[in-house]
N, C-alpha and C positions, 0 to 999 in steps of 0.2 A: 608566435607563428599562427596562421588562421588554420580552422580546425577546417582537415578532409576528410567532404561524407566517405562514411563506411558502408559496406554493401550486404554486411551482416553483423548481427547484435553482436556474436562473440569478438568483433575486431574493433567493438564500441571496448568494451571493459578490456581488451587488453591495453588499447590505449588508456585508458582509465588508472590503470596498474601502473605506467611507463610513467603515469604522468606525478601520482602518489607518493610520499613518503610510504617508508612502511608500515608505521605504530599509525596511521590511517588508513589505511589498504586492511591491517588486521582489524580496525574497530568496524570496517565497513561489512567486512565477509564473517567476521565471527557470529558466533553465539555463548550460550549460556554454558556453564561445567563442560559436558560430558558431549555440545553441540547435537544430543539425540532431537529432540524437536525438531531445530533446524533441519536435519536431515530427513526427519518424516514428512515434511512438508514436501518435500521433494519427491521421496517415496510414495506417497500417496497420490501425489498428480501423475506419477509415472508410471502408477498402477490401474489408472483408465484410458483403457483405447477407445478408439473409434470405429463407428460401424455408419457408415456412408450409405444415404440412400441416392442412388443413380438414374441417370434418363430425365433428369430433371432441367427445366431450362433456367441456366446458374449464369444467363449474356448478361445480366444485369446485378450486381449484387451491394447492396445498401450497411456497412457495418456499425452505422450507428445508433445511440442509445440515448437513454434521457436519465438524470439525477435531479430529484429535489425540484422538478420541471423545467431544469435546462437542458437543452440539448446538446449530445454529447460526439463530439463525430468519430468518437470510439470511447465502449461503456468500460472506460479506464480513467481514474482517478491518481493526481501525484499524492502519494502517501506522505502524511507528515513524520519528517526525522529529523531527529536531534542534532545540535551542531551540523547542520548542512552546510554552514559555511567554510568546514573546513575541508571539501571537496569542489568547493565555489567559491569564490567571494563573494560574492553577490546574496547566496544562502537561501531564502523563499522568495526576495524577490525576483531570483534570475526562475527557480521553480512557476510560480504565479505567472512571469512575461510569457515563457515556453507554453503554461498551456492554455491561458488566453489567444495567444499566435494559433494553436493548434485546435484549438476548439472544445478541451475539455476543462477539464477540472483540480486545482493545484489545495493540499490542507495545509496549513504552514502551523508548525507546530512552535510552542510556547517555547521553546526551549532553541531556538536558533535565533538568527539574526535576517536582519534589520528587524524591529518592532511592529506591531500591530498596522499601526498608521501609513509607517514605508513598505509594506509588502502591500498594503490593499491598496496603497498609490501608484506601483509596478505594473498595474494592467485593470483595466477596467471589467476583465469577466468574471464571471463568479467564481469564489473561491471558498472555501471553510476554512474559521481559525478553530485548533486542537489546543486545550488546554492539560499541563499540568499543575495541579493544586501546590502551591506554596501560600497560603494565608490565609485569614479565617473567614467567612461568609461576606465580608466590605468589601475583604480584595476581591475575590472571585467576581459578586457584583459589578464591579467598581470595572472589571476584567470584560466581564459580559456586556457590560453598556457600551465599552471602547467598541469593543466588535460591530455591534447592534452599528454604532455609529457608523463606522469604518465602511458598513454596507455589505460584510460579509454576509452569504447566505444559508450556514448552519452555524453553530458551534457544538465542537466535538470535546468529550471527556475523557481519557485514556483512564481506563478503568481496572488494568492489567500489572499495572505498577504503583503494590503499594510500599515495595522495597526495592530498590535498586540489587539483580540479582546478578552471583558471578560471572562474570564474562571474563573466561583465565585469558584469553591470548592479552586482552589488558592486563589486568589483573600483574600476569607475569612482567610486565614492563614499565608498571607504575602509572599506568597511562589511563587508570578508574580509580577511583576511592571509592568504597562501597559505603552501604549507609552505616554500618556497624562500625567501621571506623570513622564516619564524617555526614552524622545524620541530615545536619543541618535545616532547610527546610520541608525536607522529606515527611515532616511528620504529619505536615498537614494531610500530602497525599495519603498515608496509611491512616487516617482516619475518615477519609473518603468514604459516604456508605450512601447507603439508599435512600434515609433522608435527605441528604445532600440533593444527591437525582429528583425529588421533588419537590423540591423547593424552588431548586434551580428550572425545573419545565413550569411551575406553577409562577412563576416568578417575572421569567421574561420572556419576552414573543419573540422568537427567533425557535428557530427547526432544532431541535437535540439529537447528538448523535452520541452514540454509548462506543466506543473502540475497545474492545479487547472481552466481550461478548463467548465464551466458550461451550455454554452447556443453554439446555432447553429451558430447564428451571431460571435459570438468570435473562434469559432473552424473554421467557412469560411474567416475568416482575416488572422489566423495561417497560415492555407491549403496554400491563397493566397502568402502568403511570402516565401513558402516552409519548414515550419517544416514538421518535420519527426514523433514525435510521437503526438498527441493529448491524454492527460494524462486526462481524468474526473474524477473531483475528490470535494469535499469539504472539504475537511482536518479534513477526519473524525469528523465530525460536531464539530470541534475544531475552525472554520472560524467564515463565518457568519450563525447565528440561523436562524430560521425560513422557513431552506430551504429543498429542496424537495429532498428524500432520492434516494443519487449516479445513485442506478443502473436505477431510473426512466429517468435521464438526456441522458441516453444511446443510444437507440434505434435514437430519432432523428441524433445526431450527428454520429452515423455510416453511417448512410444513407446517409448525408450532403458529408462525409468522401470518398466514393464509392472509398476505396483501394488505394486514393493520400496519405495517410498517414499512421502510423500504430496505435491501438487504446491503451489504460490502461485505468483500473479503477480501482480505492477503494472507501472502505467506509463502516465498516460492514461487510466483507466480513471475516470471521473466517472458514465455515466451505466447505468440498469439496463440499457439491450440492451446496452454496454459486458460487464457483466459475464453477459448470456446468450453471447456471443463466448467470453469467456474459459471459464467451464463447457464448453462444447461442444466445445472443443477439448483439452481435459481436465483443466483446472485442479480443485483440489480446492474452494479457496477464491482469492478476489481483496483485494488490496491496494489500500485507497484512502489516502493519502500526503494531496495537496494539498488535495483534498476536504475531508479531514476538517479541514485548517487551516484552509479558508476556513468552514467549520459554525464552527468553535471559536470562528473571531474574530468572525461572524455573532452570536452568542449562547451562548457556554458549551456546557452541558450541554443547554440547550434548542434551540441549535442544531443541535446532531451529534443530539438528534432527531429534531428538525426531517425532518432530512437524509436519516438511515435511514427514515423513515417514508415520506418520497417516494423512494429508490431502491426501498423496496418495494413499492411503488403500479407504479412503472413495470414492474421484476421481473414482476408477478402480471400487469397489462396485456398487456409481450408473449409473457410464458410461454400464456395463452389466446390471441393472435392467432396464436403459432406451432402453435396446435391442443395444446400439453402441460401435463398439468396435475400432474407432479413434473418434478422437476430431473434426476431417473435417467434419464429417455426423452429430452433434449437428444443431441446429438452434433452431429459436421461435417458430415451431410448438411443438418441444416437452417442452412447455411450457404455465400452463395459468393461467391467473387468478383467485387466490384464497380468502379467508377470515386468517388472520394471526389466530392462537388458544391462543396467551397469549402475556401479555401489552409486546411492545417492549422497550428496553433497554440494554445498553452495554452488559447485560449476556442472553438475552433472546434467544439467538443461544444453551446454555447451562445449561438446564432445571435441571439436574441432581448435579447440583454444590454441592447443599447440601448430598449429596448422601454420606452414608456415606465408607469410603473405608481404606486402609491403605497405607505406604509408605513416608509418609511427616518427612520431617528432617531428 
């Protein structure tokens, strides 16, 4: 059956849900032990309001951004996820066609499907591939060069996983094997260090981007070496628990950053003020992760338009209620600390979920 557009994000992901098994619906919304990360990510973005300046003439308003010097017609990036294909068939290349269509920017990560060569064949825009390490300085090489070929225009390192950490709602169902039971190739990644990072920037000409970036000290050893993007991130509280939500980790590291780099973030980040927050505290571009899974398993390619087309609706809506009408006039003044209004949680961006409505199947 052809997918009908939805008229709001939250009627994206319930279709999303209607359309999922369940032991992928739980890989998709979970997180790690005790899920507290996941939930500060949420917390934390819902702990900054806005402070709108008015009288301003907001007839014309421009939402978009640039990455890595492509133009972006919103400073939104598809985050690379694992197994993507089992929310799609299609996997990065249906992600890569959507935001080629769409005019941004898709990372396809190592760890999904189709290959190197069939996701950068899927659409001729720029895209970044995301590696994880499975093998020793040849393969990685070997990895690099495909890229380099393929035309991609960074290659990313996920640097936040150097153990596959519990994720119970798996966990519970059989539906993970952690490394302790099934190390496998895993070891390469947990011996991933900062050698590696420069070898690999010294090594080959393509942009480097570091994903999983949490403190000041690790993003000024990056800077030191010459990466190019410093990615903040926790993997959407899919890492390690207990940590402090995304967009809190921000502000320091831009600072640290003063323009030697370029910035991303995720984490939580679903809806458009989400990513006027992350803008304003100086992100370059925003990472959407689960989002874009829930678009994908909503409807394909029509989906994750779907999707981008209402984050740019809302984008452009509160970019004129904050009185601005480019993205260059944002900052942290028009932003401040608030009290969230309800418990955070992977839906707590989407109050209305229960709402009832029509459309599904």
């Amino acid at each position: 059956m052809a997918y009908k557009n939805k008229n709001t994000i939250h009627q994206i992901i319930k279709q999303a849900q209607y359309n999922l098994n369940q032991p992928d619906w739980d890989y998709l919304i979970g997180g790690t032990e005790t899920e507290t990360t996941l939930a500060r990510n949420r917390q934390a973005l819902d702990s900054l309001g806005f402070r709108p300046s008015v009288l301003n003439d907001v007839s014309e308003i421009d939402p978009s951004g640039s990455f890595l010097g492509q133009h972006l017609t919103i400073p939104v990036l598809l985050a690379p996820i694992g197994s993507l294909q089992k929310f799609e068939a299609g996997g990065g290349a249906t992600a890569a066609r959507a935001a080629g269509e769409y005019g941004i920017m898709s990372i396809a990560s190592s760890v999904c499907t189709p290959g190197i060569e069939e996701i950068a064949a899927a659409s001729d825009a720029p895209k970044v591939f995301q590696l994880y390490v499975r093998g020793d300085e040849k393969w990685v090489d070997d990895i690099v060069e495909r890229v380099i070929a393929s035309g991609y225009k960074a290659f990313c390192l996920t640097v936040d996983t150097a153990v596959v950490s519990r994720r119970e709602r798996d966990l519970a169902k059989g539906h993970l094997l952690t490394s302790r039971s099934n190390p496998g190739d895993m070891i390469w990644q947990a011996r991933l260090n900062w050698k590696d990072v420069e070898r690999i920037r010294k090594t080959h000409d393509i942009p480097l981007i570091l994903k999983g970036i949490n403190t000041p000290a690790d993003a000024s050893r990056a800077l030191d070496l010459g990466v190019d993007v410093i990615y903040v991130s926790n993997h959407g509280g899919r890492q390690l628990d207990h940590g402090p939500g995304a967009i809190d980790l921000l502000p320091e590291i831009v600072a640290l950053a003063k323009g030697r780099a370029e910035i991303v973030i995720d984490g939580g980040f679903y809806r458009g003020a989400d990513i006027l927050k992350g803008l304003a505290l100086g992100a370059d571009a925003v990472g959407i992760g689960r989002l874009e899974a829930w678009a994908m398993a909503a409807g394909g390619v029509d989906g994750l338009l779907n999707m981008l087309d209402l984050l740019e609706w809302e984008i452009r809506t509160n970019m004129a209620l904050l009185g601005i009408t480019s993205l260059s006039e944002l900052n942290e003044s028009f932003l401040t600390r608030t009290t969230p209004v309800r418990e955070p949680s992977v839906f707590s961006a989407f109050p209305l979920l229960n709402l009832a409505d029509e459309g599904y199947c």
